[in-house]
C-alpha positions as CSV (number, residue, x, y, z in Angstrom):
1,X,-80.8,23.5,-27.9
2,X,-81.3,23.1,-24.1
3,X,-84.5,21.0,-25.2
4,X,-82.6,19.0,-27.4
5,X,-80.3,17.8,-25.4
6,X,-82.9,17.1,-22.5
7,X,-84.9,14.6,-25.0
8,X,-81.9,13.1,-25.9
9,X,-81.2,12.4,-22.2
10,X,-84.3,10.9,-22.1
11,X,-84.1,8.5,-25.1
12,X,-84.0,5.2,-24.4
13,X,-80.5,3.2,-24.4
14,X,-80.3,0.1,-26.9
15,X,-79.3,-3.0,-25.3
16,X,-75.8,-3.0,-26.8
17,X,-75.2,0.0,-24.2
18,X,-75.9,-2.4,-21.2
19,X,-72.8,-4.2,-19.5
20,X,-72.6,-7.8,-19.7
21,X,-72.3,-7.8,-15.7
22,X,-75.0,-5.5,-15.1
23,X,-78.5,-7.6,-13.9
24,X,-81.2,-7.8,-16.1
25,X,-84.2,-5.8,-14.6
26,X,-86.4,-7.3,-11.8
27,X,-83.4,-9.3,-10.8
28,X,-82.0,-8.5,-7.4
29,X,-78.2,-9.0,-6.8
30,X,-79.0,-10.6,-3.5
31,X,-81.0,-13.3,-5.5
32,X,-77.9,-13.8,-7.6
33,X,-75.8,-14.7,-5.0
34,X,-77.9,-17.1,-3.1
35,X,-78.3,-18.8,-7.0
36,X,-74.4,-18.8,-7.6
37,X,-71.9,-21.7,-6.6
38,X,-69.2,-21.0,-5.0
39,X,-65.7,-21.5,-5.1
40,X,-64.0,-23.7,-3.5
41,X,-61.0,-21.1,-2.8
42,X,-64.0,-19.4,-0.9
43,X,-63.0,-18.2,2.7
44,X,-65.8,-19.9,4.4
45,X,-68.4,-18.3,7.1
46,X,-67.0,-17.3,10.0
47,X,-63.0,-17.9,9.3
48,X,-61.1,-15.2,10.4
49,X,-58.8,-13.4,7.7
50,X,-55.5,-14.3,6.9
51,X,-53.2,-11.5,7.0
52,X,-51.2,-11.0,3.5
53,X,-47.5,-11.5,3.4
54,X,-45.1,-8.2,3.1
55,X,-44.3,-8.1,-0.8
56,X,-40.5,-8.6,-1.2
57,X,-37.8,-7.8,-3.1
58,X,-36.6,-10.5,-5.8
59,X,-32.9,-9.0,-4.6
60,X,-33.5,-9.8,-0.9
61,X,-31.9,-12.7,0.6
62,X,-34.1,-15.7,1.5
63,X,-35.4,-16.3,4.8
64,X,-33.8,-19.6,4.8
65,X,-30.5,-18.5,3.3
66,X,-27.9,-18.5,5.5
67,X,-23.8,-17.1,4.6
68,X,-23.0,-19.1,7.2
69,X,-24.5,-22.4,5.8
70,X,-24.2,-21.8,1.6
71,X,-21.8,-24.2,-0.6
72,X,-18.2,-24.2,0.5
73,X,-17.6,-24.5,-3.6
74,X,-18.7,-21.4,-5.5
75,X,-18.1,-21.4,-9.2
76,X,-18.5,-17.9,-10.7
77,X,-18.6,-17.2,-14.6
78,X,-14.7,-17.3,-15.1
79,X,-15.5,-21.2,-14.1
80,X,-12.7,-21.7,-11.3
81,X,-14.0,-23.0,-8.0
82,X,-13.0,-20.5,-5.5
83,X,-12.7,-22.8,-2.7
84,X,-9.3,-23.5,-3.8
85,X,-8.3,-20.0,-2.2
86,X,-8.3,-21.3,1.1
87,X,-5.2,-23.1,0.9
88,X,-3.0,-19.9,0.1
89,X,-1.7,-17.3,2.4
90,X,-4.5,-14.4,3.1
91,X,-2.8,-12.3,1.4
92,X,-3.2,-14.0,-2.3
93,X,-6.9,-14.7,-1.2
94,X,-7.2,-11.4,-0.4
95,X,-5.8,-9.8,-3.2
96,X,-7.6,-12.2,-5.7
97,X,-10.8,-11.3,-4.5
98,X,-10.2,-7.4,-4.6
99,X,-9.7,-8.3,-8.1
100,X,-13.1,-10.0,-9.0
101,X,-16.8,-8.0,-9.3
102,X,-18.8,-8.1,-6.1
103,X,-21.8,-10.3,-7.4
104,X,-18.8,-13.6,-7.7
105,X,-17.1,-13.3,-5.0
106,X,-17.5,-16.0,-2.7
107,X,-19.6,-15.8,0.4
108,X,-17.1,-15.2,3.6
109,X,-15.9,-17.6,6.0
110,X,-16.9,-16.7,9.5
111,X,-13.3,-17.3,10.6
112,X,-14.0,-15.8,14.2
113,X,-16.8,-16.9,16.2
114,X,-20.0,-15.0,15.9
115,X,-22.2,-13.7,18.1
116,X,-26.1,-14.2,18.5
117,X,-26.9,-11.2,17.2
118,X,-24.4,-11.2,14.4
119,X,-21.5,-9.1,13.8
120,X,-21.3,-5.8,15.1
121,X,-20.9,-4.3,11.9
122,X,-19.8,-0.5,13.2
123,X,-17.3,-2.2,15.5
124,X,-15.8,-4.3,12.9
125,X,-15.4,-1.1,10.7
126,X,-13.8,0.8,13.1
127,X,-11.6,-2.2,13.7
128,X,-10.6,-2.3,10.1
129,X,-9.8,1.2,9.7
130,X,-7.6,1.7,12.7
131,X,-5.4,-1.4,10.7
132,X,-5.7,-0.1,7.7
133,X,-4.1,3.8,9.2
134,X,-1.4,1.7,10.6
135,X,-0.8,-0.3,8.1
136,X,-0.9,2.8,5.2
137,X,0.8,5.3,8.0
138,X,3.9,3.0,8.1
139,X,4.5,2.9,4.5
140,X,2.8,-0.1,3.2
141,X,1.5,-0.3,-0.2
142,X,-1.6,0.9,-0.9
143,X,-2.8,-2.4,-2.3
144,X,-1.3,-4.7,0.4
145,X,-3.5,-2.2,3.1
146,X,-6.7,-2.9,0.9
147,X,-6.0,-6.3,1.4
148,X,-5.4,-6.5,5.0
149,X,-8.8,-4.6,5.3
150,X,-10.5,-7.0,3.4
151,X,-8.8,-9.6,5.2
152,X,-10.4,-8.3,8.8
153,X,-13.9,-7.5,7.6
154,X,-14.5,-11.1,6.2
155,X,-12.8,-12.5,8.7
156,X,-15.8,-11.1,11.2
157,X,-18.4,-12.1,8.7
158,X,-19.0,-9.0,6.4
159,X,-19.9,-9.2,2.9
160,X,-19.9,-6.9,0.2
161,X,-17.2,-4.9,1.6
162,X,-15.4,-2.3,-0.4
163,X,-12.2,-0.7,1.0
164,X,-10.4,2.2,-0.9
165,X,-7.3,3.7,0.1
166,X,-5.9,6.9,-0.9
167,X,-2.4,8.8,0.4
168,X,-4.0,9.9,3.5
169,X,-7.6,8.6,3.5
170,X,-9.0,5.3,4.2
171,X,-12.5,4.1,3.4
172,X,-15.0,1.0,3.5
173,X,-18.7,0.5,2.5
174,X,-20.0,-2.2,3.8
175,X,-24.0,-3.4,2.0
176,X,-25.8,-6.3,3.4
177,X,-27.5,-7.1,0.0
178,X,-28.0,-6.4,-3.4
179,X,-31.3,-3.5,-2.0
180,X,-29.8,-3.0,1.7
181,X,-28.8,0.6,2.9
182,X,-24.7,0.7,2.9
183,X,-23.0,1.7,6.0
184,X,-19.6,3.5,4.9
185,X,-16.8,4.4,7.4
186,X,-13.3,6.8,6.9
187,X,-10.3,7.4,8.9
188,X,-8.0,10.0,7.7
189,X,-3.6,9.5,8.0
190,X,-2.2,12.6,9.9
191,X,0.8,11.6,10.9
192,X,3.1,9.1,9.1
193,X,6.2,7.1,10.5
194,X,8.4,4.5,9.5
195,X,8.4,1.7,13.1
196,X,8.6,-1.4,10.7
197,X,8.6,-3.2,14.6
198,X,5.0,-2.0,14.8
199,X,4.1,-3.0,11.2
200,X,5.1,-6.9,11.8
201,X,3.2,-6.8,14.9
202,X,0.3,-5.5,12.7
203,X,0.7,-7.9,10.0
204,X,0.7,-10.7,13.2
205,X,-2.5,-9.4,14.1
206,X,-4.4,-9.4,11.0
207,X,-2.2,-13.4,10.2
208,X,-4.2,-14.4,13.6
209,X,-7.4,-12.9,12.4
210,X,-7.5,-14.5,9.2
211,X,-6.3,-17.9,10.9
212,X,-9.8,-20.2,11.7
213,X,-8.0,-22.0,14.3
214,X,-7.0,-18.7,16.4
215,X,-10.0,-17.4,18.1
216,X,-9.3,-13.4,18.2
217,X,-12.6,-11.8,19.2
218,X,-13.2,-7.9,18.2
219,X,-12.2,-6.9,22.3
220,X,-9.1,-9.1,22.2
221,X,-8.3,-7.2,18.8
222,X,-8.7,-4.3,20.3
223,X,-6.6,-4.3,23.3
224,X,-3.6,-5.8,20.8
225,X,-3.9,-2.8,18.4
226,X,-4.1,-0.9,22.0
227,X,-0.8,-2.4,22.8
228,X,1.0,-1.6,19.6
229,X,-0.3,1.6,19.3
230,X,1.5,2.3,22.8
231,X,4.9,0.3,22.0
232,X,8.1,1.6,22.0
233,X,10.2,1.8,19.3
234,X,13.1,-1.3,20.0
235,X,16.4,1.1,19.5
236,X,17.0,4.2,21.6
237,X,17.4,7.9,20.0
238,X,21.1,7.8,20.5
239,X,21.3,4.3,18.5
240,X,19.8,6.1,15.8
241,X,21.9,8.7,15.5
242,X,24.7,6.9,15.4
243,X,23.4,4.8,13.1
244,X,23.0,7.5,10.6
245,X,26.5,8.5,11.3
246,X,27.5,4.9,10.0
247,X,25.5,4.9,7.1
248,X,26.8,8.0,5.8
249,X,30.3,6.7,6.9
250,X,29.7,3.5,5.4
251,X,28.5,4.8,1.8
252,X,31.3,6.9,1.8
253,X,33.8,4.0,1.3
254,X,31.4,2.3,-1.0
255,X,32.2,5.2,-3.7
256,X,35.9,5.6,-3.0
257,X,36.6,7.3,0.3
258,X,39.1,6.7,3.3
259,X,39.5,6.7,6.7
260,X,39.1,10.2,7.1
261,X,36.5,10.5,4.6
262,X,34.5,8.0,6.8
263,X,34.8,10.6,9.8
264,X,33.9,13.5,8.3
265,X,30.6,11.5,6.4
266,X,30.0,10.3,9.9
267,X,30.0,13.9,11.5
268,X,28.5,15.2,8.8
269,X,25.1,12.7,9.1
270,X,24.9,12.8,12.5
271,X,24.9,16.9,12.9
272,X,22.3,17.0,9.8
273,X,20.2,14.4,11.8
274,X,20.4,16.2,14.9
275,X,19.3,19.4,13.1
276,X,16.3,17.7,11.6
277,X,15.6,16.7,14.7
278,X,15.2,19.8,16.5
279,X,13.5,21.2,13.4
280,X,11.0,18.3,13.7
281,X,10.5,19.6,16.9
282,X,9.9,23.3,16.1
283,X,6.8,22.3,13.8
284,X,9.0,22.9,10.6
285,X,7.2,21.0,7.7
286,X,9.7,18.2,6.8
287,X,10.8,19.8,3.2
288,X,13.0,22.4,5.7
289,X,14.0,19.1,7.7
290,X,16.0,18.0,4.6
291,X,17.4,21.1,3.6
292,X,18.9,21.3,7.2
293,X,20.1,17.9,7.2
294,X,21.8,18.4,3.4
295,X,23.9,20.9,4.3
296,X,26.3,19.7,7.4
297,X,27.8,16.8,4.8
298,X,28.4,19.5,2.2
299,X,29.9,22.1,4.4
300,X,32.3,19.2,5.6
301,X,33.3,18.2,2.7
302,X,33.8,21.8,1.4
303,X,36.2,22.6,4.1
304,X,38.1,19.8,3.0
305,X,38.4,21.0,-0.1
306,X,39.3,24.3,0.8
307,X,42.1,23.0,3.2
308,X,44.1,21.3,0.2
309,X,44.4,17.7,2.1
310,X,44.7,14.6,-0.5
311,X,41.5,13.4,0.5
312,X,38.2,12.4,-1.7
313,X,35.7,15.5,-0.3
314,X,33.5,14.2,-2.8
315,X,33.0,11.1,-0.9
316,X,32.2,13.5,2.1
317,X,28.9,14.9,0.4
318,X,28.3,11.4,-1.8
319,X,27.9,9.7,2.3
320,X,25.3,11.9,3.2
321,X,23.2,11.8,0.4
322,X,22.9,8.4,0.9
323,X,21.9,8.7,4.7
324,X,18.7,11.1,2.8
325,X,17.6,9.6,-0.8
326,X,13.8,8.8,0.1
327,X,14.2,5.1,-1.3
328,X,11.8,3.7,0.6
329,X,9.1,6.7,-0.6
330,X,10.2,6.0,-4.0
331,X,9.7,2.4,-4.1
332,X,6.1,2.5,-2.3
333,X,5.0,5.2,-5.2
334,X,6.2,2.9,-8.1
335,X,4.2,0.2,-6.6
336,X,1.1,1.8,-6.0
337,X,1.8,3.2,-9.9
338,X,2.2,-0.7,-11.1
339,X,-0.4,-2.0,-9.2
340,X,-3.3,0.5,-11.0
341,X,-3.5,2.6,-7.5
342,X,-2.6,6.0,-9.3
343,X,-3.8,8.3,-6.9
344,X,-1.5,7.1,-4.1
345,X,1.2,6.9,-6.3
346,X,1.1,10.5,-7.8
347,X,0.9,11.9,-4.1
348,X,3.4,9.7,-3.2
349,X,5.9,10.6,-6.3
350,X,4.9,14.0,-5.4
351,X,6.6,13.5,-2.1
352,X,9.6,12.3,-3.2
353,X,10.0,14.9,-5.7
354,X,9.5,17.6,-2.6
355,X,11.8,15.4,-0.6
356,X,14.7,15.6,-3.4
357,X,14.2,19.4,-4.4
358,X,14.9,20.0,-0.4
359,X,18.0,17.7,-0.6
360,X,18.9,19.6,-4.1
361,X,18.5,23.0,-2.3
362,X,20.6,21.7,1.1
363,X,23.4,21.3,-0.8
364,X,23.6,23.8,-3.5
365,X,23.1,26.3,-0.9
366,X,26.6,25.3,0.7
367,X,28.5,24.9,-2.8
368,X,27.5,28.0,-4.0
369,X,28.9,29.5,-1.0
370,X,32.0,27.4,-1.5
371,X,32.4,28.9,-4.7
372,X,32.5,32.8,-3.5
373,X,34.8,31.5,-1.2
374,X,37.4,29.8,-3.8
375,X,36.7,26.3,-3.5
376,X,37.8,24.4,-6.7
377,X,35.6,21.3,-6.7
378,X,36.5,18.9,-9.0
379,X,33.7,17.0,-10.3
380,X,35.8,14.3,-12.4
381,X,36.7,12.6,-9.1
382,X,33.0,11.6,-8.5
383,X,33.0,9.4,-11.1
384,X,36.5,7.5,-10.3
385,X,35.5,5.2,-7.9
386,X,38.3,2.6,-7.2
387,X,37.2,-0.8,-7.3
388,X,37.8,-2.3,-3.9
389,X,35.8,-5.4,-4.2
390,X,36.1,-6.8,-0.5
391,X,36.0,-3.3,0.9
392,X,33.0,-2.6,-0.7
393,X,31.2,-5.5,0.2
394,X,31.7,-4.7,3.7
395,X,30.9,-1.1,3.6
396,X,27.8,-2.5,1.3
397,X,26.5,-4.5,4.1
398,X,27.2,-2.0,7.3
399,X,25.3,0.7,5.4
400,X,22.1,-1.8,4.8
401,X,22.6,-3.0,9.2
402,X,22.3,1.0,9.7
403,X,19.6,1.8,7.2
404,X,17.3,-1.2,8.9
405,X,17.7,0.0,12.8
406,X,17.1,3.6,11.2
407,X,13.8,1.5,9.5
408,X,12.8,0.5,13.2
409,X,13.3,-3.0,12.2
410,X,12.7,-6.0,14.2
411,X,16.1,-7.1,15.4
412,X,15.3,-11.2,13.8
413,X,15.1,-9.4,10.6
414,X,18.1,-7.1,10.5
415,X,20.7,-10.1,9.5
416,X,18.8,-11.2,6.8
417,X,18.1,-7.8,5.2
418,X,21.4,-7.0,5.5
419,X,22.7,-10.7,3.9
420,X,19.9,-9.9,1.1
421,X,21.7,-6.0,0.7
422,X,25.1,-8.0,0.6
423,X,23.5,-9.9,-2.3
424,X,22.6,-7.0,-4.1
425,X,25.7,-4.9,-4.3
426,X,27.3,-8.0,-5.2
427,X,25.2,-8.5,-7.9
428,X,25.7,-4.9,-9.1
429,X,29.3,-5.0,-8.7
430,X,29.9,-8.1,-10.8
431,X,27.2,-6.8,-13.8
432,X,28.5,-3.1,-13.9
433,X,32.3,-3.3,-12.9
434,X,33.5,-6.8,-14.0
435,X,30.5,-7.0,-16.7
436,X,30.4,-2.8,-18.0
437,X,27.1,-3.3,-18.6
438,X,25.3,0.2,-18.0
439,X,23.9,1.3,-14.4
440,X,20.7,1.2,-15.4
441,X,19.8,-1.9,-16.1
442,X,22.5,-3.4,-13.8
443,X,20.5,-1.5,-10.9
444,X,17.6,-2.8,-12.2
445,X,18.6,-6.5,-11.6
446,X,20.3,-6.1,-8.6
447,X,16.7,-4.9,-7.3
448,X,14.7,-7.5,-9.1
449,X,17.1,-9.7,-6.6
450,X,16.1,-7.4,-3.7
451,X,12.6,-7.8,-4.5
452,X,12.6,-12.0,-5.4
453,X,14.4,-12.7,-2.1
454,X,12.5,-10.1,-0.1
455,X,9.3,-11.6,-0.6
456,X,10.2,-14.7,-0.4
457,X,11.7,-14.4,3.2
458,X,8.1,-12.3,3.9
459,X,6.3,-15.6,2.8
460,X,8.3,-18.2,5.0
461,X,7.9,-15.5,8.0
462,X,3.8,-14.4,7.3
463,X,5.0,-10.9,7.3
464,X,5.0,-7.5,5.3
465,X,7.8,-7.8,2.8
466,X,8.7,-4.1,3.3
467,X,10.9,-5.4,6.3
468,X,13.2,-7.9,3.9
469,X,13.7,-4.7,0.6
470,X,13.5,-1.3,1.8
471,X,17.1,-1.6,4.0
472,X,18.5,-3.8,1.4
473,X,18.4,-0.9,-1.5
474,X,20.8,1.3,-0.1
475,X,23.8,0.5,-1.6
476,X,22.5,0.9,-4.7
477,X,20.4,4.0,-4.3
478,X,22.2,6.7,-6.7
479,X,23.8,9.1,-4.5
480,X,27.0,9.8,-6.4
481,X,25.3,10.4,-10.0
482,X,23.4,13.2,-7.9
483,X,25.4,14.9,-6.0
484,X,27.8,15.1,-9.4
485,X,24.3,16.7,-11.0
486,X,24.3,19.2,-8.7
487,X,28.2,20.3,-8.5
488,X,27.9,20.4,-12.6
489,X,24.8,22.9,-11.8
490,X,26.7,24.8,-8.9
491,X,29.7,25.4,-11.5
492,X,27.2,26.7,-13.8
493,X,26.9,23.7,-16.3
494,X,23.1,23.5,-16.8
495,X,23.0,21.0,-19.3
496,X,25.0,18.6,-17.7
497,X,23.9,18.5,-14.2
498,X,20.2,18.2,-15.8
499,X,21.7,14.9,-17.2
500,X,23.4,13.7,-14.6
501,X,19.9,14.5,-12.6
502,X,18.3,12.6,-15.2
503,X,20.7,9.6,-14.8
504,X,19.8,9.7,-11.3
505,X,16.4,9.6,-11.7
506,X,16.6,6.5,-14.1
507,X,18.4,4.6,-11.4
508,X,15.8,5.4,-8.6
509,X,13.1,4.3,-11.2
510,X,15.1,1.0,-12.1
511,X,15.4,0.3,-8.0
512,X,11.7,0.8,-8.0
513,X,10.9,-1.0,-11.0
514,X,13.2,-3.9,-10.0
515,X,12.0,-4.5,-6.9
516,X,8.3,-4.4,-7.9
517,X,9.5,-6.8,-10.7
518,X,10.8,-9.1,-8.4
519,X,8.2,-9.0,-6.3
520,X,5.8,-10.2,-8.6
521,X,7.8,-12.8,-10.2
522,X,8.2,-14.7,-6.8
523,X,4.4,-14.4,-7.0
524,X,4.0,-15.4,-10.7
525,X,6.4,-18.7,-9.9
526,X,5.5,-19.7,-6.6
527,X,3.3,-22.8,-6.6
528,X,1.1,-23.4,-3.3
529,X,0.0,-27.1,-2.4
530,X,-2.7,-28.3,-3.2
531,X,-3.6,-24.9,-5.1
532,X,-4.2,-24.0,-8.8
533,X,-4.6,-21.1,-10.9
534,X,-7.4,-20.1,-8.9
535,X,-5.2,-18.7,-5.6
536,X,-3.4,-16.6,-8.2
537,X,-4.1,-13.0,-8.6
538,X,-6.0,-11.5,-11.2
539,X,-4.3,-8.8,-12.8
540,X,-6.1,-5.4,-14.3
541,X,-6.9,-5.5,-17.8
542,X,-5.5,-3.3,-20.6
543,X,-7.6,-0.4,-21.7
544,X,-6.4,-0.7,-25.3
545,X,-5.9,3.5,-25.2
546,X,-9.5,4.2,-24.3
């Protein structure tokens, strides 16, 4: 076999086995070349190579692109120009562009002035975050900080920037293109306050950023966040403490008490806030804070009780409940719920429910021990409040003055919260006394009022609209449906006081809802100059249950 397959080796190959490039025999390839033409692509004798270009991405951005220079028009596939943005406030543009995919949203202006080597992009991170923990810490929305962030990295000249906000976490990715390397950046909340001084003066900031004709560079933005950082709040601690004192005094007439109801509310509030206080100071989580602070009104207006004078204790207990129902928690959770941010707002609901359990706890404690002591509550005087319609206007207004100086408000905007607070318990009076429509849905509109005029008033002043509700909700913030929950409960009367819970539940929703609702109807309505459908806001679409 080893013989056979040597002779076949040997066998001469047909022509058909020869390659058509392979020379014929005797020729020489150097004789083919010199016979050959050439081409006239050729590099010719003695030229020196040309070195080949990089091979590119089709993604990457053309050499003689520019951002800086590209169409002030963009039309994207929904086939409104977006150029029409510019002529609403930042924070429609803002919010409208959170709303669209990445790949159609329109290049950024470079409203500040760049530098040579382009904008520092760690820098402007940093920068962004430190608004955005400001912004979040003192109770802003979550989707109102997402805008503000987005507001301050375009301003600078970043595309493709992505902020997410969370109940104690902030975030933004910032990618240069389609195939670039993202640079991401986070900044957790540890510490949250309610100074709504130091969240206008924040909302200033990122109005003078977003502004082309104010030239704010990244060192100048700096040393103003430096400066608010380190401001004082405007009102003294013993301000505040008297201040809760009114509130609770003031709420107390609202729902039927006196002169010496007023007292007792007063003292009442301001050793429960005094208490919290030096809790606060202890290290005591703030769940124990409210406990502590529920249970000076209740033992006051216990006492009463116990003493046999002809006065509403009720009222007493009713006061400071008001002075502690987290209604401005409450509202900032239903938001972040309406507006598709549904991790904020179950941490934030989550809160609230905390908050209320430690209220809930505060006071049963002291009416239980009421009870062992003989204390005949009566719980049918809750719910006769005598309609004092002047009165109660007043008392209306002074609690909503209070609740903004407790709110750290800017003393410009503490007259027209408290007119817009008037408004409300007006409203509510004249739907649920004069009208007997239910308290639900009288709530409801009165807050749908709070909201309209609220965000107006933040529109004509460039400022968070936080400042123009929150204060003006307390009147109608349901204090006397729960403390009447939990004397049914205290008396043993499970099913009841679960209703009467529930009740108050529904009417914190309906404040929430209301305000939300009003809110977005002044957005809905409002017509900018100059502007079409395009500034407006793109809402999320249904899932259609899946």
């Amino acid at each position: 076999m080893a013989e056979a397959d040597g002779a076949q080796d040997k066998k001469p190959q047909s022509d058909e086995a020869h390659s058509a490039f392979t020379p014929p025999p005797g020729m020489e390839p150097e004789a083919l070349e010199e016979d050959q033409p050439t081409s006239e692509f050729a590099r010719p004798a003695g030229a020196e190579p040309v070195s080949a270009e990089p091979e590119g991405s089709a993604f990457a951005t053309p050499a003689t692109y520019s951002a800086q220079h590209s169409p002030p028009a963009y039309t994207p596939g929904q086939g409104f120009p977006v150029a029409l943005l510019k002529e609403s406030p930042w924070q429609d543009r803002m919010r409208t562009m959170l709303r669209m995919p990445v790949d159609v949203r329109p290049v950024p202006d470079l409203v500040q002035r760049p530098t040579e080597a382009g904008p520092p992009v760690g820098r402007v991170l940093d920068l962004t975050l430190r608004i955005g923990e400001l912004l979040l810490a003192g109770g802003e929305g979550a989707e109102d900080v997402e805008a503000a962030m987005f507001a301050v990295a375009r301003s600078y000249g970043l595309d493709r920037c992505e902020p997410t906000v969370t109940f104690t976490m902030l975030s933004i990715t910032h990618q240069p293109t389609l195939v670039g390397d993202p640079v991401s950046a986070s900044r957790t909340v540890r510490r949250r306050g309610t100074d709504y001084n130091r969240l206008a003066a924040v909302f200033r900031l990122v109005d003078d950023i977003s502004n082309a004709e104010i030239d704010v560079s990244l060192e100048e933005a700096y040393r103003r966040l430096a400066e608010i950082r380190r401001n004082r709040h405007p009102y003294p601690g013993w301000m505040l403490t008297a201040c809760a004192g009114l509130l609770a005094g003031a709420a107390s007439t609202l729902v039927g008490g006196g002169t010496l109801v007023f007292i007792a509310a007063a003292l009442g509030a301001v050793l429960g806030d005094r208490l919290a206080w030096l809790c606060a100071g202890r290290g005591l989580p703030e769940f124990y804070q409210f406990v502590v602070a529920a249970m000076p009104p209740a033992a006051i207006g216990v006492a009463l009780n116990m003493t046999g004078i002809d006065v509403k204790a009720s009222a007493v207990i009713t006061g400071g409940l008001f002075a502690l129902l987290p209604g401005r928690a409450l509202v900032a959770a239903v938001q972040d719920g309406l507006t598709g941010y549904y991790i904020t707002a179950s941490a934030r609901l989550l809160e609230v429910m905390y908050l209320f359990i430690g209220i809930i706890m505060g006071v049963l404690v002291v009416l239980y021990l009421g009870l062992q002591f003989d204390s005949s509550p009566r719980p049918e005087e809750v719910l006769q409040i005598t309609q004092r319609p002047l009165i109660q206007i007043a008392a209306s207004m002074v609690l909503v003055f209070t609740f903004a100086i407790l709110l750290q408000q800017e003393r410009s905007t503490v007259w027209i919260v408290t007119l817009n607070g008037g408004v409300a318990w007006v409203t509510f009076g004249a739907l649920h006394y004069a009208g007997e429509i239910p308290p639900v849905p009288s709530t409801a509109i009165a807050a749908g009022l709070v909201g309209l005029f609220g965000q107006l008033f933040s529109r004509y002043r460039f400022a968070s609209a936080l400042p123009f509700t929150t204060a003006a909700i307390g009147p109608l913030l349901p204090g006397s449906a729960t403390y009447y929950g939990l004397l049914l409960i205290a008396e043993n009367r499970l099913n009841e006081g679960l209703g009467s819970l529930t009740n108050a539940a529904a009417i914190a929703l309906a404040i929430a809802i209301g305000v939300n609702l009003g809110s977005e109807t002044s957005r809905l309505f409002m017509r900018i100059p100059g502007a079409a459908s395009a500034a407006k806001r793109r809402a999320a679409k249904r899932t259609r249950g899946f």
